[in-house]
N, C-alpha and C positions, 0 to 999 in steps of 0.2 A: 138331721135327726127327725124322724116320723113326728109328729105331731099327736099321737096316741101313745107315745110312748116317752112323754116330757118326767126328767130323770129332777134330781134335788141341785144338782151343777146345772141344769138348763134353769132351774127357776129361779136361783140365785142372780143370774144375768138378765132377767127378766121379771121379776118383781116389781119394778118402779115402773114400768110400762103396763102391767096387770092391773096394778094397785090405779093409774092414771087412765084405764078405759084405752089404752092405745094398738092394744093388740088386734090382730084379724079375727071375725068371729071363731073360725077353728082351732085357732091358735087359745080363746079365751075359751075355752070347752075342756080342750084338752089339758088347761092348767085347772081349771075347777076340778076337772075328775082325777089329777092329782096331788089335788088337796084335801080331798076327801080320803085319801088315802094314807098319806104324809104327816104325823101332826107338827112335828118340827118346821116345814113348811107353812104351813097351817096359822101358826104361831107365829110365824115370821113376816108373813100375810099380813095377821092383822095390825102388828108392831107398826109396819110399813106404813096400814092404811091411815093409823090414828097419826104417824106421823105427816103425814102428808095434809093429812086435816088441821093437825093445827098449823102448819106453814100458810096453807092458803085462808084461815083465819087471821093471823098476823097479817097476812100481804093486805087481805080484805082492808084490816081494822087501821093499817097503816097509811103514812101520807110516803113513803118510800123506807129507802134505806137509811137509814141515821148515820153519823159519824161512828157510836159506838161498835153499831152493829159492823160496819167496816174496818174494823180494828181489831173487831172481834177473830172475823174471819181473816184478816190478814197475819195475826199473832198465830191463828191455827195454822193457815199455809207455809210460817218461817217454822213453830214446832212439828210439822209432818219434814220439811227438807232437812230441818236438824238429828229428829229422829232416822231419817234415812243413813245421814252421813254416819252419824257412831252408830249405824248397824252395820254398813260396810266397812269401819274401822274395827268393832267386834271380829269378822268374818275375818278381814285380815289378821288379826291381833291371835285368831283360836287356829288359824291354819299354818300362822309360824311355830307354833309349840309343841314340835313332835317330839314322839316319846321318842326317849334315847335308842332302845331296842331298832326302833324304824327309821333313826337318823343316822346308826350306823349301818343298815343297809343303806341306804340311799349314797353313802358316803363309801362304798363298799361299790356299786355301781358305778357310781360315777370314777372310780380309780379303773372299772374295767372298761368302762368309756371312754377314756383317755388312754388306755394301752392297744384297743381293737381299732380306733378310729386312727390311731396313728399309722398303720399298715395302709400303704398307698392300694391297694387293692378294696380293701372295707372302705376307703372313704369312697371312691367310685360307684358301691353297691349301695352305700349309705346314701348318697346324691342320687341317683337311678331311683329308688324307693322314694325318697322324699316328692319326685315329679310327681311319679304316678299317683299321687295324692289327691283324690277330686276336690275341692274347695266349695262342693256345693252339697257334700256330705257332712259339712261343718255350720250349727246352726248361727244365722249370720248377728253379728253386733249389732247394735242401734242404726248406731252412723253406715256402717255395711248397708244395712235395711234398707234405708233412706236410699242408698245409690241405687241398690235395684230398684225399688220401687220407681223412682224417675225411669232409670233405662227403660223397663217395661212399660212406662206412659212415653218414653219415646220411642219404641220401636214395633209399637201398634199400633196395626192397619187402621187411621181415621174412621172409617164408614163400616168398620166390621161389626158385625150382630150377631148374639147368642141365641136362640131358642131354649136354654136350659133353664128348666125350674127353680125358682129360688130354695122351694123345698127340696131338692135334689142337690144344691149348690149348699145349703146348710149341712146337709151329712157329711159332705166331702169335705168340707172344712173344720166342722163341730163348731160352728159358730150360730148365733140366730144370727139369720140375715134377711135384708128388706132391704128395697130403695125407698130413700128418706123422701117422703111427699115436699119436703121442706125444699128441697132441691129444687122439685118442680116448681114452687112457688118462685123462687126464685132465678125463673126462666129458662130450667135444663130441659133439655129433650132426652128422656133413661132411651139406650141404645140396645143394649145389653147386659148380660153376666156371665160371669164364667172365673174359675177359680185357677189360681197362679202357685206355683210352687217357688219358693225361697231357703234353698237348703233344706233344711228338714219342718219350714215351717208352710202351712196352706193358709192362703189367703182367697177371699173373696176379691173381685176383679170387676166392676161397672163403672160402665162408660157411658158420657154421657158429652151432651153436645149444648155450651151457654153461650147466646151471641154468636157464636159461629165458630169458638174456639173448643177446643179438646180439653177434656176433664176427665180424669178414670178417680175413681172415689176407690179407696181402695179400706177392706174391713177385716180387722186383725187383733187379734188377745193380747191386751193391753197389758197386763199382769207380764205377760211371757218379755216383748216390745214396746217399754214405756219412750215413745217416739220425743217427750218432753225433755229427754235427759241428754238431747243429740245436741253434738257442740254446732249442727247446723241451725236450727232453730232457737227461734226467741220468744219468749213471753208475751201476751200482750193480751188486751181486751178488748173486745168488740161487743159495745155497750156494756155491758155486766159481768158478759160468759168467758172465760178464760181459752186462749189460744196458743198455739206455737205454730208457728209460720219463718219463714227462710226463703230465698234463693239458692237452687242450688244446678250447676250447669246448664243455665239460660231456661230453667225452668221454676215455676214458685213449689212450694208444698206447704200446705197447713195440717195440723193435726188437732184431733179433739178426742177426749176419753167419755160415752156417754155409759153408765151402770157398768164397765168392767168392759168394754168393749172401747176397741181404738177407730176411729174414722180420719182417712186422711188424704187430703184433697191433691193429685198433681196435675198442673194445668199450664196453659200457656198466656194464661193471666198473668195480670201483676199480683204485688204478694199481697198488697191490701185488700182484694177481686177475692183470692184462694182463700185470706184469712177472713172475710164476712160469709164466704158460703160455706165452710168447714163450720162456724157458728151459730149461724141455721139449723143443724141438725139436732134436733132434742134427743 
C-alpha cells in the first residue's frame, strides 16, 4: 500500500504503533495527513492515545503486576475463548435450520445424486472431475497453514536474498510490513523479503539467519488465520507475552498476534529458541 494513500483499514492495524512513536518517519506523515482528513480516525487516535497514557501511568505508579490485576486478565482471556465457542455453536445452530422450501430442494437433489451417480459411467466422470481439482485454489485451514508454512521454511534456498522493497512487499500482500528490529536485537542477520502464496492467501516471506540456523519470520492476517487455534500449537508465556509454539515435522514454529497482525517464527531451533524470538516482536 503507497504510503500517501493510508486508507481507515491500514490505520486500524497501525494505531498502537502511531500512537507509541514506532512508525518510520513516512510512514508517520502519511497517517497525520490522514487524519486530518478522517475524523473517525481522528477520534480513534486520540481514544488510543489517552489510553496508552494512562497504562504507562499505572505501570509508572506500580511496583508490578498484582494478583488481582492477573485474574483480571485471566477471567478476560477464559470469557473471550468462551464467547468464541457459543459463537461457533450459534453459526452452527443458524446454519442447521433451513427453511423447509430449501430443504426440500436440497432433499430433491440429493435423490438425483443418488440416481446419476449410480450410472457406472457418471461415477467415472464424477471421479475425473473431482482430480482435476487444484487444492491450492482452496483457502487453506489453520493446521493446513501451519504445514505449508514449515514446507516453505524447508524447501528454501538457505543463503537466498531478496532485493524487494518492503513497500512493494506491502502492496502485494495488503499487509503493513517491516522487519521487527527486535529480531536483530536478538542476534538475526534480516537476509531478505519476498512474499509466498498459500491458496488464495499472500503472505509476507523474511529470512533471516540466528546463530547460524534458519528462521523465515513469516507475516499474515491474523483475523483471516488465528494460528492459536491449531491443535499443533500450545499456549505458553515468555515472561508476560502470551505465545503459541509447537513442533511440527523436525521443525519448531511459534506464533504471535501483534495489533491484528499474525507473526510466526519457523526455524530449526528448539521450541523454546522460536518461542522467546516470536516474543520479542512488539
Amino acid at each position: 500500500m503507497p504510503f500517501h494513500a493510508v486508507s481507515c483499514r491500514y490505520f486500524e492495524r497501525t494505531v498502537d504503533a502511531f500512537t507509541d512513536g514506532e512508525l518510520s518517519e513516512e510512514r508517520t506523515l502519511a497517517t497525520r495527513a490522514h487524519l486530518e482528513r478522517c475524523p473517525a480516525c481522528r477520534r480513534r487516535a486520540r481514544e488510543r492515545q489517552a489510553l496508552h497514557d494512562g497504562t504507562r501511568h499505572a505501570v509508572h505508579d506500580g511496583s508490578g503486576v498484582s494478583r488481582a490485576f492477573a485474574s483480571r486478565v485471566r477471567a478476560a482471556l477464559d470469557h473471550e475463548r468462551h464467547e468464541e465457542a457459543d459463537d461457533r455453536v450459534r453459526r452452527r445452530s443458524r446454519s442447521a435450520r433451513l427453511p423447509w422450501g430449501l430443504l426440500l430442494l436440497v432433499t430433491s437433489f440429493g435423490v438425483l445424486a443418488v440416481v446419476v451417480l449410480s450410472d457406472p459411467a457418471a461415477k467415472r466422470q464424477n471421479a475425473a472431475g473431482a482430480a482435476g481439482v487444484s487444492s491450492a485454489s482452496m483457502t487453506p485451514g489453520v493446521d493446513a497453514f501451519i504445514d505449508a508454512l514449515i514446507q516453505q521454511h524447508a524447501t528454501s534456498a538457505p543463503t537466498t536474498t531478496s532485493t524487494e522493497p518492503l513497500s512493494q512487499l506491502e502492496r502485494e500482500v495488503g499487509l503493513p510490513v517491516q522487519a521487527p528490529p527486535e529480531l536483530e536485537r536478538q542476534g538475526g542477520a534480516f537476509l531478505g523479503a519476498r512474499s509466498v502464496n498459500f491458496g488464495k492467501e499472500r503472505v509476507a516471506s523474511l529470512a533471516y539467519r540466528v546463530g547460524g540456523h534458519r528462521c523465515t519470520l513469516f507475516l499474515y492476517d491474523d483475523a483471516r488465520l488465528p494460528l492459536r487455534r491449531s491443535q499443533y500449537l500450545s499456549p505458553r508465556a515468555v515472561g508476560q507475552r502470551p505465545v503459541f509454539a509447537g513442533a511440527r515435522r523436525g521443525y519448531a514454529l511459534a506464533a504471535v498476534e501483534r495489533r491484528g497482525l499474525g507473526y510466526a517464527i519457523a526455524t530449526d531451533l528448539d521450541v523454546d529458541a522460536a518461542a522467546r524470538l516470536a516474543a520479542a516482536i512488539r
